[in-house]
N, C-alpha and C positions, 0 to 999 in steps of 0.2 A: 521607347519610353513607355513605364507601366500608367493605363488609362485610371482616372476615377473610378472606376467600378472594379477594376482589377483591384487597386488598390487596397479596396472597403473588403471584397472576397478573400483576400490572401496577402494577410500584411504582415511583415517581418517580425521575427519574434525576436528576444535575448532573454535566456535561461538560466539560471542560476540553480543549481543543483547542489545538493551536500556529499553525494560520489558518485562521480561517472558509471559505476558497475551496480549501483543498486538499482534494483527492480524499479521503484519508481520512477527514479530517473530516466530510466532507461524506456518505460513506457510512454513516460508524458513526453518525451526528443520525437517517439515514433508516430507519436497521433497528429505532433506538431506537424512533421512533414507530409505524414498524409491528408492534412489541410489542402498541400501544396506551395505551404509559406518557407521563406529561409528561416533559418535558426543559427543560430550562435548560441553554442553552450559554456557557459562559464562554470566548470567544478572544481571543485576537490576531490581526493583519491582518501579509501579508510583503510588500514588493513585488516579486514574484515573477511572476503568472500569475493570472487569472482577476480582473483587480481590479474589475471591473465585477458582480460576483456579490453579491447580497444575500440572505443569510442567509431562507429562510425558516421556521425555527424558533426559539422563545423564547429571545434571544442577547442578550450583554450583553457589548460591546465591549471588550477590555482597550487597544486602543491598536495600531500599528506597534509591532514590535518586530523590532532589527538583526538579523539572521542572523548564528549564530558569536559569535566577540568575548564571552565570557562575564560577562569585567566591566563591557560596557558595556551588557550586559543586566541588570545588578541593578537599576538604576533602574527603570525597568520593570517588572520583578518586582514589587518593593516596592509598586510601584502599585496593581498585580494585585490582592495582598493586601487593597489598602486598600475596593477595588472590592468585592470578596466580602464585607468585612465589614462593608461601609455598604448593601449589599443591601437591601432588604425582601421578605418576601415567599416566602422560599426553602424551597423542600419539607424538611420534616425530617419523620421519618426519608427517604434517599433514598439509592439508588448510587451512590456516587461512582468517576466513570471520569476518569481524568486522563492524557492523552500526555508523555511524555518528562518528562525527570528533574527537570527545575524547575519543572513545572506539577504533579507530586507533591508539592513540596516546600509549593508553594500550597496544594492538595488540603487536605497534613494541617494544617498550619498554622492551615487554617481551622477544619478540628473540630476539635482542639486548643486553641482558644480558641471553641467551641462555636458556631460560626455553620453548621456544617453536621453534621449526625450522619448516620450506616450506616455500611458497610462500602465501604472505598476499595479499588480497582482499578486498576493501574497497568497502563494499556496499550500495549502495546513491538510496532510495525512495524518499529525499524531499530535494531538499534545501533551508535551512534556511535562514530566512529573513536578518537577523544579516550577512548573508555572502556577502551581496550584498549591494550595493551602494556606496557612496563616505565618510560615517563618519570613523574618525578613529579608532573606533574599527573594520568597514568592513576592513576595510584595512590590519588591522592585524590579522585580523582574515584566512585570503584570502592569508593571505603571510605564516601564520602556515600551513594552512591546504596545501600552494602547496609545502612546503619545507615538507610535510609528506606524498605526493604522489610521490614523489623520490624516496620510497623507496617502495612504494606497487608496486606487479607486473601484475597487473588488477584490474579494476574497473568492478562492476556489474550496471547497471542503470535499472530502470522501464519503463523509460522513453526514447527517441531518441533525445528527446529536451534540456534533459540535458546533453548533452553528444554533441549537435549540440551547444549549446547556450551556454554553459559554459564550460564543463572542457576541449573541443577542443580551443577554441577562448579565453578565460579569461584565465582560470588555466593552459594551453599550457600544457594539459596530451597528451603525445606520444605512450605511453601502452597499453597494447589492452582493451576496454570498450564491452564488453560483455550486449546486452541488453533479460535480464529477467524480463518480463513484470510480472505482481499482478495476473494472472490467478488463478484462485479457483484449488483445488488440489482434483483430483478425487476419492482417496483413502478416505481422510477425509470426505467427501461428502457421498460416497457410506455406511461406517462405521456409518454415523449418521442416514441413514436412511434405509437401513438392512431390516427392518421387514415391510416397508411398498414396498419395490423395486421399488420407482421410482424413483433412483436419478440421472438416464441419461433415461428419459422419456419424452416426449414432455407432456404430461398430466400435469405437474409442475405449466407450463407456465396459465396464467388468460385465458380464452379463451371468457369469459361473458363481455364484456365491454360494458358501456352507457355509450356515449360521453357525453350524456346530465350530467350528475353527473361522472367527471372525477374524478379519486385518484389518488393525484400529492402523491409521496413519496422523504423524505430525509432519508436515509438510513445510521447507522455507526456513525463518532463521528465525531459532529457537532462544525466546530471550525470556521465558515465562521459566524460572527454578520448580513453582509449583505445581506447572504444569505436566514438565519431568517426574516431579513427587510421585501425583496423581495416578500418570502413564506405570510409572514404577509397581506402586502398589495393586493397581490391575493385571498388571503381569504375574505380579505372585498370586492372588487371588483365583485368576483366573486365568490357570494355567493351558488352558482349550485354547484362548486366544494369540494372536500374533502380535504385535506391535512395531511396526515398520517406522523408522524413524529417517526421513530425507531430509537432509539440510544443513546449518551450521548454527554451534551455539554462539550466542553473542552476549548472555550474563555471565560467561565464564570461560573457563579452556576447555580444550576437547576431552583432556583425562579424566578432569574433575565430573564433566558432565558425563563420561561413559562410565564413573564407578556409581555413577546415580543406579545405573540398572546393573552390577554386578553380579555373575550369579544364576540370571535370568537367558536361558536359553531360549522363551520365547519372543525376546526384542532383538529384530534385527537393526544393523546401522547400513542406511544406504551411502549416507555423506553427501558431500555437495555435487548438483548435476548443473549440465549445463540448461542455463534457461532463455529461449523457452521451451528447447527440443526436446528437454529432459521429463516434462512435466507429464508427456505420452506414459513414457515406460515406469513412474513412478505411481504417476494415478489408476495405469491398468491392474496395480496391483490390490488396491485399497477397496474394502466394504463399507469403512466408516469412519470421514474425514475428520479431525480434532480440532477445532474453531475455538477452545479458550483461551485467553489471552489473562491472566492473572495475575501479570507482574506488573498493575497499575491500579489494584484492589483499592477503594477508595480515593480512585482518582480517576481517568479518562478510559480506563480499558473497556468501560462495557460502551464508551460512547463510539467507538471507532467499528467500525466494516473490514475485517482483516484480508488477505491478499487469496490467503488460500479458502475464502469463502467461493471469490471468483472462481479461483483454478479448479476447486472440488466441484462445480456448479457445471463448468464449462465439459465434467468428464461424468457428471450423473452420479455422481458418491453422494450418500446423503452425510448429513453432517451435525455432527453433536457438539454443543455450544453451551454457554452458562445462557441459563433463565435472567428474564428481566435485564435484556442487556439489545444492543442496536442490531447487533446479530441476530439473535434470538427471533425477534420482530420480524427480521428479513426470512430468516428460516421457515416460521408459522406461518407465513404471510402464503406464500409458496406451498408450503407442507411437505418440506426438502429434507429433514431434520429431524431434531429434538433437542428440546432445550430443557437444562437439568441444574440444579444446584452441585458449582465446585466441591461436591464430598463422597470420597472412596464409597460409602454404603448408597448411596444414591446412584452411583453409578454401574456399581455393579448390578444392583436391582434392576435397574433398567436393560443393560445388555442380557442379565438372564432372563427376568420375569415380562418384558415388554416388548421386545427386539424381535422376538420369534414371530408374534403375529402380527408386528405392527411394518416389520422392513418390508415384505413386498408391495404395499402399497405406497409408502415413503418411497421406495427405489425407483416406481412407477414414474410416479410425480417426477422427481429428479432427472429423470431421462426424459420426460416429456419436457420438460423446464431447459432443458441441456444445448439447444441450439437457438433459444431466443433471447436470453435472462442477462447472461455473463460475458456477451464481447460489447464493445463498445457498439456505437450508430453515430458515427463523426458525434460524440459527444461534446470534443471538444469546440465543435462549430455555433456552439451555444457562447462559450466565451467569444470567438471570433462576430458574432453580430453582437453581442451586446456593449465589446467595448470599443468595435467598428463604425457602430449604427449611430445617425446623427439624431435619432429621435429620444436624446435623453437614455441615462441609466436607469433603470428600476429597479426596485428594489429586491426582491427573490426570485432567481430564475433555476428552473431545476434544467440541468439537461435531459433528456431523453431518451 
């Protein structure tokens, strides 16, 4: 029988993910169990990317479910529900972590009607477009989702911005918002590469660079159209460079996004790798990570900390990101970087006119930075005392 103090150290989680194969998901299942608590994951499948990936943690299928389309997710949903609560077996007391606004709506529903008891956690990587603005479905959308954080007893955020920019000032959350940033997780990392032992080595990092033939890289899944633009017209401009493109598009199909660069023999397509073994043989290649995110331009993009800020971070690539944006911040802060206005002439000025004498000491930094910055530090044991600990919640906890 688990003692009181086991208990409070490493208590049962239940997971609520929006697909088993996506990166997040797939990190926050691995840090859970490197706690040493069980987990129970409840997802969905997208057909997206990584479809061939099975779950190795205690997972309990919800089904394919449409991307978008909100009505034509309630079926779906409803099913979810029905899944949870024909369950057996389910930890109670236990955490409950739930991703995005309808898998909350799950969450509570299910204690609610007592099939899962603790303390729920709403955790927010992105917020959605649809959440934001003045039409009337933002509006309703924004009044569901804050009449369903009444009743969560902490938020997790990536970001600082979303938590500064929205759910303090718009959604008036009072609960404590815990920020667990996208850090790579060093267990998984080390696991993938075992037999060669360098996966906390500075040898990882590119060390050969010619400015004169730079490798711009987009990294992960490509959902920014104008970021393609961007990369596009760099490549015809600046014909010297490389542009390596790893990953999969998700604003559109494959074809449509490969005629984006038609033409252009200096962009290669790597396509989808596996992660997180892949992330070695893709970032050895790269001078100069791509960090904008522009397909949420007057909405949440510049509030968010994207995945490949980590991953570029964790392999010494410095990294070029839009100015005045939560990235940008992280980049200066460090001096990993550069941060630029989303525009073809700005950019290219920069890679000619600034680049040459500014990257060996950017590159410096970034590989000095490269084994402290970017894996986690049991980040997630920041949630585990605060919503374990009997001395009261507080109200902002940053993890560490």
């Amino acid at each position: 029988m688990a003692t009181t103090e086991s208990r409070t150290l490493r208590p049962d989680f239940v997971y609520f993910g929006p697909d088993a194969a996506e990166t997040g998901t797939r990190r926050r299942l691995a840090q859970i169990r490197q706690v040493g608590a069980r987990v129970v994951g409840f997802t969905f499948r997208r057909h997206n990317y990584h479809q061939t990936f099975v779950p190795d943690w205690e997972n309990v299928s919800f089904g394919v479910i449409p991307a978008g389309r909100y009505g034509r997710r309630l079926g779906a949903l409803a099913r979810a529900l029905l899944t949870v609560l024909r369950r057996p077996g389910l930890p109670k007391p236990a955490i409950i972590v739930a991703r995005n606004l309808d898998l909350l709506a799950i969450a509570l529903a299910a204690r609610m009607l007592g099939r899962l008891k603790g303390p729920v956690v709403y955790e927010v990587l992105d917020i959605r477009g649809v959440l934001l603005g003045a039409s009337p479905i933002a509006v309703l959308l924004r009044f569901a989702e804050r009449q369903l954080l009444r009743h969560c007893d902490a938020l997790i955020v990536s970001s600082p911005g979303f938590a500064t920019r929205y759910f303090r000032p718009i959604q008036g959350y009072r609960r404590p918002i815990i920020l667990v940033e996208n850090r790579l997780n060093p267990a998984a990392l080390a696991a993938s590469r075992q037999p060669e032992g360098d996966w906390l080595s500075r040898g990882r990092t590119k060390r050969e660079v010619d400015l004169s033939h730079l490798v711009v890289g987009w990294v992960g899944a490509f959902r920014c159209a104008r970021s393609a633009a961007l990369l596009a017209g760099l490549a015809r401009r600046l014909p010297q460079i490389r542009i390596l493109l790893a990953g999969v598009p998700t604003y559109c199909d494959h074809e449509t996004f490969r005629r984006t660069f038609d033409g252009l023999s200096n962009v290669t397509f790597h396509g989808e790798f596996p992660y997180p073994r892949g992330l070695y043989d893709v970032y050895a290649q790269i001078d100069l990570n791509w960090g904008f995110d522009l397909s949420k331009r007057g909405g949440s993009g510049r509030w968010l900390l994207p995945n490949r800020l980590y991953e570029g971070g964790f392999f010494g690539v410095p990294m070029l990101t839009e100015s005045d944006s939560e990235t940008a911040a992280y980049v200066e802060r460090l001096g990993i970087g550069w941060a630029v206005a989303p525009d073809e002439d700005a950019l290219v000025d920069l890679i000619v006119r600034r680049l040459p004498s500014d990257y060996p000491a950017v590159k410096a930094a970034a590989v000095a930075a490269m084994d402290t910055e970017f894996t986690d530090n049991d980040d997630l044991q920041a949630v585990v005392t605060v919503l374990s600990g009997k001395g009261g919640l507080p109200t902002e906890i940053r993890a560490a």
